[in-house]
Each structure stands twice: as C-alpha cells, then as structure tokens.
C-alpha positions as CSV (number, residue, x, y, z in Angstrom):
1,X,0.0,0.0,0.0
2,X,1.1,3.3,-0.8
3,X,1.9,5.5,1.9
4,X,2.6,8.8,1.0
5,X,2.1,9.9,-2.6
6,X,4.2,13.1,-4.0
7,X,4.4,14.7,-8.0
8,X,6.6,17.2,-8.9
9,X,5.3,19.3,-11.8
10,X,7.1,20.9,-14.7
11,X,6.0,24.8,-15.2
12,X,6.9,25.6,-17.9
13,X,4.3,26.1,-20.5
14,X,2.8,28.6,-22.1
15,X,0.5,28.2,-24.3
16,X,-3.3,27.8,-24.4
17,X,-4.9,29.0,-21.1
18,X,-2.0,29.4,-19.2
19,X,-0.2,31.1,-21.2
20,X,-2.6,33.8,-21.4
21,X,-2.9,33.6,-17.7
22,X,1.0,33.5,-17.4
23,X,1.1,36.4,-19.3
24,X,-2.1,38.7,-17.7
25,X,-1.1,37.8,-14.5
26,X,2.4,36.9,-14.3
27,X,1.9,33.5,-12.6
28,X,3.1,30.3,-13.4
29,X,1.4,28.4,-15.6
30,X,-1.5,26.1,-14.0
31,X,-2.2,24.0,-16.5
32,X,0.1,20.7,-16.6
33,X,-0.8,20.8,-12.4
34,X,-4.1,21.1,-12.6
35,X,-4.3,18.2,-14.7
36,X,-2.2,16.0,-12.2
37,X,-4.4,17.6,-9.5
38,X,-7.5,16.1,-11.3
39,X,-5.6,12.8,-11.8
40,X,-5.2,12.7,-8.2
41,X,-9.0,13.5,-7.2
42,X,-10.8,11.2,-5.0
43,X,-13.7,12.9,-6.4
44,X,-13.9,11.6,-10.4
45,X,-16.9,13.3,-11.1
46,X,-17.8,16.3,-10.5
47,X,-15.1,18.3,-9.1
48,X,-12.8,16.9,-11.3
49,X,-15.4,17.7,-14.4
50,X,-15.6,21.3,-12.7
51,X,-11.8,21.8,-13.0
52,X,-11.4,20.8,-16.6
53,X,-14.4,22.6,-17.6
54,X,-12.8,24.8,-20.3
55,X,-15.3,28.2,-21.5
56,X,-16.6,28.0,-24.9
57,X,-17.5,31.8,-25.3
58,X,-17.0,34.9,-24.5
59,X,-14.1,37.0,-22.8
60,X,-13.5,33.5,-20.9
61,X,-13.2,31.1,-24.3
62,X,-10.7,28.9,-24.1
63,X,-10.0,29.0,-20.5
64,X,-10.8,26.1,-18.0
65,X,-12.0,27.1,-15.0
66,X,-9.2,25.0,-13.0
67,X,-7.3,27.4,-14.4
68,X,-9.1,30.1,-13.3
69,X,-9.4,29.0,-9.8
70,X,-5.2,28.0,-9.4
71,X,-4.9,31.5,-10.5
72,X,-7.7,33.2,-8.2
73,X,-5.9,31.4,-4.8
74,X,-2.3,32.4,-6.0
75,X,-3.4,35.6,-6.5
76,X,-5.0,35.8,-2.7
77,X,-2.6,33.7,-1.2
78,X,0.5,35.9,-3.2
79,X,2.5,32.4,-3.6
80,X,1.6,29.5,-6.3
81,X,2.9,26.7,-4.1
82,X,0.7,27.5,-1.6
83,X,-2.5,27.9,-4.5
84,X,-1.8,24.6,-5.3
85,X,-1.7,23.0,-2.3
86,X,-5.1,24.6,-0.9
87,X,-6.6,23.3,-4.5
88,X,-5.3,19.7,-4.0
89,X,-6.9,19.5,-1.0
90,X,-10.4,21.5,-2.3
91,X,-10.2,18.5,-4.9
92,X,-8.8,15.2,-2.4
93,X,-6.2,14.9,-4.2
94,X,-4.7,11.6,-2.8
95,X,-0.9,12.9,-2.8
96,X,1.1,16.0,-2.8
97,X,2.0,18.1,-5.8
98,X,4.7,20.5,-5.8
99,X,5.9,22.9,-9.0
100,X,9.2,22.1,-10.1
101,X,10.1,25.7,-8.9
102,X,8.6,28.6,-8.2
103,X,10.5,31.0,-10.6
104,X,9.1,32.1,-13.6
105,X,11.4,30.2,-16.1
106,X,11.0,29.9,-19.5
107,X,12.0,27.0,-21.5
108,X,14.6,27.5,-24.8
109,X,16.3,24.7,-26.7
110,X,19.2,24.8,-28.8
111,X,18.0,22.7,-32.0
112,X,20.1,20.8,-34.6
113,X,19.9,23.8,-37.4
114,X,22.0,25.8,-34.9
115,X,18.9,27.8,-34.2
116,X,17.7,29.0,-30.4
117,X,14.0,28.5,-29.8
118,X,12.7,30.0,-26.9
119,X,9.1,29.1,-25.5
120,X,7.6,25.5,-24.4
121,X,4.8,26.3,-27.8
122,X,7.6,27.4,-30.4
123,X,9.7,24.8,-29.2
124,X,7.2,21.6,-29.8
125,X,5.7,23.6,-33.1
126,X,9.6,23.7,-34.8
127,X,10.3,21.6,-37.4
128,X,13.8,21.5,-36.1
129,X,15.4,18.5,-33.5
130,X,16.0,19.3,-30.0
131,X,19.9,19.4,-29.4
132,X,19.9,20.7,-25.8
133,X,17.5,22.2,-23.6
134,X,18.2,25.3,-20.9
135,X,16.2,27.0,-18.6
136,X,16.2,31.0,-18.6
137,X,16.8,31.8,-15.9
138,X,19.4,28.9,-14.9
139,X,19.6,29.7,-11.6
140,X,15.9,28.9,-10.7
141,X,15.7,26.7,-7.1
142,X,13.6,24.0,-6.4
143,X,11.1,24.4,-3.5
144,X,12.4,23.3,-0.1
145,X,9.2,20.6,0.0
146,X,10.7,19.0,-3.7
147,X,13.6,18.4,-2.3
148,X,12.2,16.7,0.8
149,X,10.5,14.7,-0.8
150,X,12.9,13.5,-3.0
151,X,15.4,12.6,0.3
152,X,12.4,10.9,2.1
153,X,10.9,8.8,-0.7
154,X,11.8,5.2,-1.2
155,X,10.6,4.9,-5.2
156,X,11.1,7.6,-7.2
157,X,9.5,7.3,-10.9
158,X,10.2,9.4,-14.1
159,X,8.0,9.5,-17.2
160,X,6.8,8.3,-19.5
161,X,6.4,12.1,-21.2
162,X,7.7,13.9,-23.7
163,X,11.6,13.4,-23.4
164,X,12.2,17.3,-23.6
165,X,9.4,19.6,-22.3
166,X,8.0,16.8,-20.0
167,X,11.0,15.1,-18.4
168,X,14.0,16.3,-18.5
169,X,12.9,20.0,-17.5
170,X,12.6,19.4,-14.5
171,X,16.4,18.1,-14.1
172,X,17.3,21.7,-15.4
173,X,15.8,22.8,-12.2
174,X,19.3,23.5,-9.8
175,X,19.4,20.8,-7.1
176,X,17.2,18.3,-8.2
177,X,19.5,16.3,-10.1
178,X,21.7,15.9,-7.4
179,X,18.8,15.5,-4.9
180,X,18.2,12.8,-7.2
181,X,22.2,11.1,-7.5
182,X,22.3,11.7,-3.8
183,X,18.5,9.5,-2.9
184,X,18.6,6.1,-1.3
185,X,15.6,5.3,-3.4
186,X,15.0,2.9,-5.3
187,X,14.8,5.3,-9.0
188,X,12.9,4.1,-11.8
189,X,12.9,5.5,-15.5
190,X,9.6,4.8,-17.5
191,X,10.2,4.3,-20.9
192,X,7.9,5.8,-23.2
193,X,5.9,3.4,-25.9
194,X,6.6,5.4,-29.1
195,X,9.2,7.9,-30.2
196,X,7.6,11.4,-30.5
197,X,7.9,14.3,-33.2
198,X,10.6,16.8,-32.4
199,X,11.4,15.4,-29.2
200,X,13.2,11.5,-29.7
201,X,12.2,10.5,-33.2
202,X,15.3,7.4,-34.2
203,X,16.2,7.1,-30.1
204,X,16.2,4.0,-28.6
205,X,15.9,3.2,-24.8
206,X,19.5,3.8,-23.8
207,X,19.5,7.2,-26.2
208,X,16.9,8.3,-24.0
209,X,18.4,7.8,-20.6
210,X,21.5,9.1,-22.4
211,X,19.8,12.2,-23.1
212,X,18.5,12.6,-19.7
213,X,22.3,12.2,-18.2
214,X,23.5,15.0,-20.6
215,X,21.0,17.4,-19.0
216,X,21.7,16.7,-15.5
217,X,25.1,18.5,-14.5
218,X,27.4,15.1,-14.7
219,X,26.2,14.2,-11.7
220,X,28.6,11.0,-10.9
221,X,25.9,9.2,-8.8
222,X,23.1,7.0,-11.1
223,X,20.3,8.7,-11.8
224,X,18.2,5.5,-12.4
225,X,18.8,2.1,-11.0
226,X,16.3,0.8,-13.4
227,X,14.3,1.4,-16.7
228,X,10.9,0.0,-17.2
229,X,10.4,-0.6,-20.9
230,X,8.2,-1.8,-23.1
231,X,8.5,-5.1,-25.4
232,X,4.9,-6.0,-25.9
233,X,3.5,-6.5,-29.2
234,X,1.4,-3.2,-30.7
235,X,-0.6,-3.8,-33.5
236,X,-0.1,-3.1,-37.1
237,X,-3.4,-0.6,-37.3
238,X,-1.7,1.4,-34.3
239,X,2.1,1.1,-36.2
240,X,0.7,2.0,-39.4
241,X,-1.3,5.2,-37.4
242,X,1.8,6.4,-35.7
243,X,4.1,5.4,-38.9
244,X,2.4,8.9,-40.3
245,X,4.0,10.9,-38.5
246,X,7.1,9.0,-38.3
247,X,6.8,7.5,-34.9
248,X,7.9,4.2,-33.8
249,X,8.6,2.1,-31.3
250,X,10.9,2.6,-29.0
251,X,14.7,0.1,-29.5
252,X,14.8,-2.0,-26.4
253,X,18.3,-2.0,-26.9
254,X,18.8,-3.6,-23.6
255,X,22.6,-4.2,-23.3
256,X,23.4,-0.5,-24.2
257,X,20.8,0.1,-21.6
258,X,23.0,-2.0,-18.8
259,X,25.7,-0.7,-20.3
260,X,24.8,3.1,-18.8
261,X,24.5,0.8,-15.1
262,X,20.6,0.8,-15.4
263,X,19.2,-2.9,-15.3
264,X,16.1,-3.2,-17.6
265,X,13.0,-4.2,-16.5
266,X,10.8,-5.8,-19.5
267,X,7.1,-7.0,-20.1
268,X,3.8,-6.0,-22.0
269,X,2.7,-2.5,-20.5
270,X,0.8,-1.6,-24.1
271,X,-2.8,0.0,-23.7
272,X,-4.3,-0.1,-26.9
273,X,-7.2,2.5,-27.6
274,X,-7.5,5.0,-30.4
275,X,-4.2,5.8,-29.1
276,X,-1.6,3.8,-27.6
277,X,-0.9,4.2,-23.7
278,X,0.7,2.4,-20.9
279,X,-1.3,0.1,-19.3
280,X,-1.6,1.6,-16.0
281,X,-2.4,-1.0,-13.8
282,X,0.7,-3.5,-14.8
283,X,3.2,-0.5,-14.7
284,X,2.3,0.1,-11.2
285,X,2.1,-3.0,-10.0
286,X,5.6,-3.7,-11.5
287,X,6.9,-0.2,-9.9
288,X,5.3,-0.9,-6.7
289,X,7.1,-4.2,-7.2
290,X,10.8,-3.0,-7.6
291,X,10.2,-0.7,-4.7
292,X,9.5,-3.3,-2.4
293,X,12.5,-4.8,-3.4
294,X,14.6,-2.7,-1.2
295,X,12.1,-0.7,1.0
296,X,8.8,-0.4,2.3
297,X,6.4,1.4,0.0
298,X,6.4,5.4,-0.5
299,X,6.2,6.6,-4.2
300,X,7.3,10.1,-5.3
301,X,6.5,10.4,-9.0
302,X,7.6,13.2,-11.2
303,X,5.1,14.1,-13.8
C-alpha cells in the first residue's frame, strides 16, 4: 500500500490558457498541475469535471475554470505553491503536488539547425530536433518541500512524457539532479511506448536515458537504477497510425541500456485504444514491485 504519494510538476508552459494567464497575471502556468491535481481526485466526477471545464465563449473562451481557480488562490494567497496545495486539498487529491520551482522560467532549446528557440509552444511547433534544452533563468531553485521529498521517498518514478518539455525540464531545475544522485531510493525510469515528433524520433531506450544524463550536471551518482520498458506486441493498425508521422517504437536496446549501469526491467505495458498508452495497472504493480524490493512502499512520482 502506498503511503505517502508526491508529484513534482514541470511549469513551464505557455500556451493555451496558461499562457494567457502567465502572461495577464504573471503567474506560473496552471495547466500541466491542474491536470495532475484532477488525476489525483478522490472525487472523479464532479469536481474533477468542474476543474477541466474549459469556457466555450465569450471574454473566458478557451480558459478552463481549474485554471481560473489556481490563478484566483495564487493571486489571494501571493504564492503558487501554496494555491496549489489549498486546491489539491479542495479536490482530495490523494498525494502531494509541488511545482518544479517557483521561478518564472522559460524554456529554450538549442536545435540541430544551430537555431535558439525560446518558449515551451515554439519549441514543440519547430520543425527542427532538440539538441539541448536550458532553462532561462538557470539559476531557478527548487522548493524546499521537492527536495524533501525527493530525500524521504523510497521509489522515485520518471515519465513516461515527452523526453524534452516533460522530463528532463525538470532536471534543469538547480538541485534536483543531485537531490536525485544523492537518494537512497529505489529510482525508476519509464520508458515511453513510441518515439515522439521533435522530441526523440530514431532514439532507442538507452539514447533516451542518455539524453536525460547530458542534462543533469554530470552528476557522478546514477540517476536511475532501473528502466521499465516496453517489449509487448502493438498492433499493425496502431504502427501504421503512428508510422504517419514517423513514430515508432521505442529500441529496447537492452545491453546498451546495462551498459549506462541501469538494469532493464521488460514485459507488456501496451494499452491499446484509439491511441496507444501504458497500461496503467501492470506499470504500477511492477513499480510498486521494484520498490518493495529494497524498502517499504512510499512513491514520489515526477510528472
């Protein structure tokens, strides 16, 4: 049984609602949190409906009123962390979410043209590869409670998400990396089940956690004692749907993955719908499995 439940949330887009919030209010974006909030929710129905109620019309069109209300309590309470904490517990939310930081970064990424994009939006809309990705400013610090939780957690989990604007910003945060290298717990990397436009299309496994590594500081502890990938069949109607737009399945190139001093952990986690997902139910039961391995059973998970 679970124990204590944390997510740490990357802030850093800006598009869509919160963009237009980030930019009318100067706030961090609520967006990406207020969807882990809602995941969270004892309450499926209709609170959660409530918060992803997005406005159809008018001066509000486009918004979602979760949104609205992140950005109504950080604007009384004069601090976002604190907003989202009194919203998780307006909603249940079984766990504690915490913002990557609370500076106002913006994302930017070097791509392989020799171009600097800056912006979460322009960077997923360019037609360009990601080379690197930096924060601006590159000084931003982790909250006090991330960092806690990352020392007191036995299982720490990251992905699946998009390798770039889901993942690995929130290594560039300073201090969670080595929070990270420097955690007795048992630290899991969750493969994602296709490669994604602009962010990993032609990576494999290892190439991922390689690109992960890059971005955190050469850190000389591991990162990850294990990566939980995929080699369950997908179908060819799904292959042929993703093949489009040049997406594949991810290379469980498993030796170079041991070779980086992460031991692979294999099986079926394909979810087959319209669109492909992880099968929730067997990844957790396999994470919750690895974590009992070595201690008793506390999850942090960045989102």
């Amino acid at each position: 049984m679970i124990r204590e439940l944390s997510a740490v949330v990357t802030v850093t887009d800006d598009g869509g609602s919160s963009g237009r919030l980030r930019e009318d209010f100067k706030m961090l974006p609520p967006g990406d949190i207020r969807n882990c909030m809602v995941a969270l929710s004892e309450d499926e129905h209709l609170l959660s409906k409530l918060f992803q109620f997005r406005f159809d019309q008018g001066e509000l069109q486009g918004h979602s009123f979760g949104n609205l209300f992140v950005a109504a309590l950080s604007h009384i309470t004069g601090d976002f962390a604190q907003a989202v904490q009194m919203s998780s517990q307006i909603l249940a939310a079984r766990g504690r979410i915490f913002p990557s930081t609370n500076t106002n970064v913006t994302l930017a990424a070097m791509m392989d043209d020799g171009s600097l994009v800056r912006g979460e939006t322009n960077i997923t809309a360019s037609r360009q590869s990601i080379v690197e990705l930096m924060l601006e400013p590159a000084t931003a610090d982790p909250l006090p409670e991330t960092l806690a939780a990352i020392a007191n957690a036995d299982l720490i989990t990251l992905g699946p998400g998009s390798l770039y604007t889901s993942l690995i910003t929130n290594l560039l945060v300073r201090g969670i990396p080595e929070a990270l290298a420097g955690s007795r717990a048992t630290k899991v990397f969750v493969c994602n089940l296709m490669t994604q436009a602009n962010e990993s299309l032609g990576l494999s496994a290892s190439q991922h956690i390689e690109k992960i590594l890059q971005h955190t500081g050469g850190t000389h502890s591991p990162i990850f004692d294990y990566a939980l990938i995929n080699t369950g069949p997908i179908s060819a109607a799904r292959l042929e749907q993703y093949a489009r737009e040049g997406q594949e399945p991810i290379e469980a190139d498993l030796e170079a993955v041991r070779a980086l001093g992460v031991e692979p952990v294999t099986g079926n986690f394909v979810h087959e719908g319209d669109v492909l997902r992880h099968d929730y139910d067997r990844v957790a039961e396999t994470l919750l499995a690895l974590g009992l391995k070595h201690a008793a059973p506390v999850l942090t998970h960045h989102a």
